[in-house]
N, C-alpha and C positions, 0 to 999 in steps of 0.2 A: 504493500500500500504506500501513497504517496504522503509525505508528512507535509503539512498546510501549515504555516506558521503566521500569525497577524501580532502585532504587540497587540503581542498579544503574541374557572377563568377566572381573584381572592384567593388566597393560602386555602389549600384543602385542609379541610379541618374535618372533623369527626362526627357520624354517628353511629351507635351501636347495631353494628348487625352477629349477632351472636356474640362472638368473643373481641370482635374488631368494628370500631366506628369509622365513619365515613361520612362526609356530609361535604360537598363540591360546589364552591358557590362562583356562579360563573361557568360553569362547567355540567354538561350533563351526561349522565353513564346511559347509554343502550345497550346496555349487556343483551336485551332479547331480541336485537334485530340480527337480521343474516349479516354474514360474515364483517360484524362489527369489530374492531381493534381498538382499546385504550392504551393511549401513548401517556407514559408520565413524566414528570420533570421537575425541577425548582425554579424559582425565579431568585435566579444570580446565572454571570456573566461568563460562569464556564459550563450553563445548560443552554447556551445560547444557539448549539446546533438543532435544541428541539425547541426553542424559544420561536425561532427565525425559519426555523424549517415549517412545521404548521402555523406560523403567520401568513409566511409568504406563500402558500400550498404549496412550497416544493416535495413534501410526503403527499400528499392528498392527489398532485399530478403522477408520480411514478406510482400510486397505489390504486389506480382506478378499480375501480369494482368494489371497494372496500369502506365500510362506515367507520370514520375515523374520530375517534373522541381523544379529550384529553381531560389527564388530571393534573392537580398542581399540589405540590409538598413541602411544609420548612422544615423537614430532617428525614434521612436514611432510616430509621428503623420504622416509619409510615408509609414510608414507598416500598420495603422490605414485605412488611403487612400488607399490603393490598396485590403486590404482586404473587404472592404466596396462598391467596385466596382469590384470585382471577377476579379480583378489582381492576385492576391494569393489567395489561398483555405483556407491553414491552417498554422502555426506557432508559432516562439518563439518571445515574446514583455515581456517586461515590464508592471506593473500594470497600473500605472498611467494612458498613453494612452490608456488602454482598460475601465478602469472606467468612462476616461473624454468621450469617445464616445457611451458607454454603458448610461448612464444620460442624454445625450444627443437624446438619442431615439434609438441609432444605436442596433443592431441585432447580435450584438458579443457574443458568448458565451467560458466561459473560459470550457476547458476540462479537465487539468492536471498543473499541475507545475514542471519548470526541476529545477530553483537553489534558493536558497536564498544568503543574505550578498552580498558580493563583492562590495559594493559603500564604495567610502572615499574617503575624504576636502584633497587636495591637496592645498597648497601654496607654493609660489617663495620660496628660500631657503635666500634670505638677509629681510623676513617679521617675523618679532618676532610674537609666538601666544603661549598664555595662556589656550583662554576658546573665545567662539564667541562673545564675545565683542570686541576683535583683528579685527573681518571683517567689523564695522564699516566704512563706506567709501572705504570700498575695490572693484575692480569690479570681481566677481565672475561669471565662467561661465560654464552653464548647456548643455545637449545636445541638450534640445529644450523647449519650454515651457509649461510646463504642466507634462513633460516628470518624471519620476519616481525619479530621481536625481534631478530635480527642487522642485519635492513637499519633500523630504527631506531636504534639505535647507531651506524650507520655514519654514519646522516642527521643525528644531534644533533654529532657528532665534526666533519663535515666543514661543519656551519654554525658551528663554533668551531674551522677553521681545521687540524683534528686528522684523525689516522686511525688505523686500527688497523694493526696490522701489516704483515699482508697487503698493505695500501695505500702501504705507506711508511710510517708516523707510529710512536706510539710507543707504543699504549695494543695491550694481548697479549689477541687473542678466541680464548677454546677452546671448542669444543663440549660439552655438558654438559646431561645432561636435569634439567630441574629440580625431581625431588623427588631427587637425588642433590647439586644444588649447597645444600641447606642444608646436610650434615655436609660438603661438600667449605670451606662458610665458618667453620664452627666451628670447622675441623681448618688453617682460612688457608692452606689450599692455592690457596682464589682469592679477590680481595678484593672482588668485588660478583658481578652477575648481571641481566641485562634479563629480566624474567621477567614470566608473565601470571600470575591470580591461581589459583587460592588462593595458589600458593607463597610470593608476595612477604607475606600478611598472616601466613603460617606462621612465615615468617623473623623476623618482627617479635614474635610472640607465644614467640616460643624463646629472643629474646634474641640471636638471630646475626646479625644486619643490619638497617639501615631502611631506609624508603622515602625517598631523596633525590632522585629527581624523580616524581616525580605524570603519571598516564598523560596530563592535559591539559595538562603543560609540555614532552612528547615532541612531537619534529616532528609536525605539523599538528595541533596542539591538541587531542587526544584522540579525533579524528577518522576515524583510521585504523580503515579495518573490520579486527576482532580474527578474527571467526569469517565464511566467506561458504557457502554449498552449492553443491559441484562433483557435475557426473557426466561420462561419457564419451560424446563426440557422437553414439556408436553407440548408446549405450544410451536416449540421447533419444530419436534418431532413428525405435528400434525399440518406444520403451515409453512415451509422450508422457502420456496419460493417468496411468499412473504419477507421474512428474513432477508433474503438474500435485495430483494427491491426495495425494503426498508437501507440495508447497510448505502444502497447507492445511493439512494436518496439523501443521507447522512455525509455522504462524500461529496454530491453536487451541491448539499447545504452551507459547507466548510470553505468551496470554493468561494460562495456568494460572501459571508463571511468576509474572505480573504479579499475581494474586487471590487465589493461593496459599503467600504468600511463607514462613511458615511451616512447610508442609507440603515447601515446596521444599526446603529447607535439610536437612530430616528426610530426602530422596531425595540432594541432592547428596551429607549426611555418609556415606549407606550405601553410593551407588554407589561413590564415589571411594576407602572403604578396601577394598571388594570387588575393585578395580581395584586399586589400587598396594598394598594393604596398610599404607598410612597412613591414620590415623583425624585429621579436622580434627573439631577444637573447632565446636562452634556458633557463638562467640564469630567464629572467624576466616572463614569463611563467611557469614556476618553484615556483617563489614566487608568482604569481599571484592566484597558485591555493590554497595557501594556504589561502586566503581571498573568495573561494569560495565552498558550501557546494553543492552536488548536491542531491536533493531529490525530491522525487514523490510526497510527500505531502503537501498540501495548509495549511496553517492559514489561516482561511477566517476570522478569528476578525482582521487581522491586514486589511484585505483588504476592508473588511467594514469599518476603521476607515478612510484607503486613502479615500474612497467613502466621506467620511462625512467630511474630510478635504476638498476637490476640491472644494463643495458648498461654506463651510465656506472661504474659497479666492476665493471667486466669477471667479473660474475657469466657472464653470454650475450654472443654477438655475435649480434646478430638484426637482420635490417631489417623483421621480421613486426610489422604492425601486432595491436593487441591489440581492435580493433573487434570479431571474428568469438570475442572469448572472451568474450561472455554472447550467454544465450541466445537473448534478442529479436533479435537481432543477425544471427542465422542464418535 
């Protein structure tokens, strides 16, 4: 695959359906019509392949025949849940929650990757920091736990000898979606936040925190895939061709992306406040995409190390190897 580089319908929220809530505001599920597909996503700036891709109907045109719905998530283990219960078909997550659930027995299989980078330590702007011995006693907070920006944290902490609480150490991780942890830093209810972008150039442009490490001073140098495409084995199993017109779609999305950058920016500013009901600056969308890369290709050594990390912080006890979670693999 070819590597795309750029500098670079409301948060689904919940209602109870048996063991798991759901409730899509903005957004409606057709689970009963013929060959219906729910695409999921976040609104931030490294799911902007499926942000811009169903804006623009660049899926909707390579998927003709097809009833395409979408849903929208502020954290991996909601998008984990609903793909796990054939709330959503297919989509963009982060590693993390597909590892922790892939160990855990679940039936996820990764099929592509849209971004790497874009994560970075934000702190208050009255907190002096040197080097992560500064977040000693600090309360730092992630999007959820387990979530890909948590086990980052975990991984710069414990290569400087530290941990979080949980772990024994000293530095307090709370969970926290983060378009809520800017007024939770202006209000110093908490004093940083590992966050992907936009939020972290939001923080900075408000005045409530800076950016003190840089997504390529985070363990494995900026390296770490941000955004990958999961679906459920069954759903490959039974829709292959799907798949395969989904990935291209995902590839001609990346191009746009990459020769559209302008236009992009004009689709991330609409879709993201239609979604959260925050409107981002141009200004910070702009600089956001400079912290994110978009490409079609995996590192899977990095994503076998996340794997072996989760064990190791007794996220999972698993002996499952993680071979059989991409698709080529099967």
């Amino acid at each position: 695959m070819n590597l795309l580089r750029t500098k670079s319908r409301k948060f689904g929220a919940l209602i109870i359906v048996i063991l798991i809530s759901f409730v899509i505001t903005g957004c409606t599920i057709y689970g009963d019509k013929e060959n219906h597909v729910s695409i999921g996503y976040f609104p931030n700036l490294s799911h902007a392949g499926g942000i811009v891709g169903m804006s623009e109907g660049i899926y909707e045109e390579a998927l003709e025949g097809y009833d395409l719905g979408e849903v929208t998530f502020p954290n991996g283990s909601l998008f984990m849940d609903a793909l796990s219960t054939g709330q959503i078909d297919i989509g963009f997550v982060g590693p993390g929650p597909v590892l922790n659930r892939y160990l855990q027995g679940g039936e996820v299989v990764v099929i592509g990757n849209s971004t790497i980078g874009e994560n970075v330590l934000v702190l208050r702007n009255d907190i002096q920091y040197n080097d992560p011995r500064d977040l000693e006693g600090l309360t730092i907070a992630t999007a959820s736990t387990g979530c890909t920006h948590d086990l980052l944290l975990r991984k710069m902490l414990e290569e400087n000898g530290m941990a979080v609480e949980e772990n024994g150490g000293t530095v307090k991780r709370i969970p926290q979606r983060p378009a809520t942890s800017i007024g939770m830093l202006q209000q110093k209810q908490i004093d940083g936040a590992l966050v992907s972008e936009p939020w972290a150039s939001m923080m900075e442009e408000e005045g409530v925190g800076s950016v003190v490490v840089e997504f390529d001073e985070l363990p494995w140098n900026g390296q770490v895939p941000a955004t990958v495409i999961v679906t459920r084995k069954d759903f490959l199993d039974e829709n292959p061709e799907f798949v395969k017109a989904f990935l291209e779609a995902h590839k001609k999305t990346l191009f746009f992306i990459q020769e559209e950058e302008e236009k992009t920016i004009k689709i991330l500013q609409r879709e993201i406040q239609r979604i959260t009901d925050q409107e981002l600056s141009e200004s910070v969308i702009r600089k956001s995409l400079e912290r994110v890369t978009f490409t079609t290709e995996l590192n899977r050594s990095v994503v076998k190390e996340f794997a072996e990390l989760l064990i190791e912080l007794g996220f999972v006890e698993s002996d499952r190897s993680i071979q059989g979670i991409f698709a080529d693999d099967l």
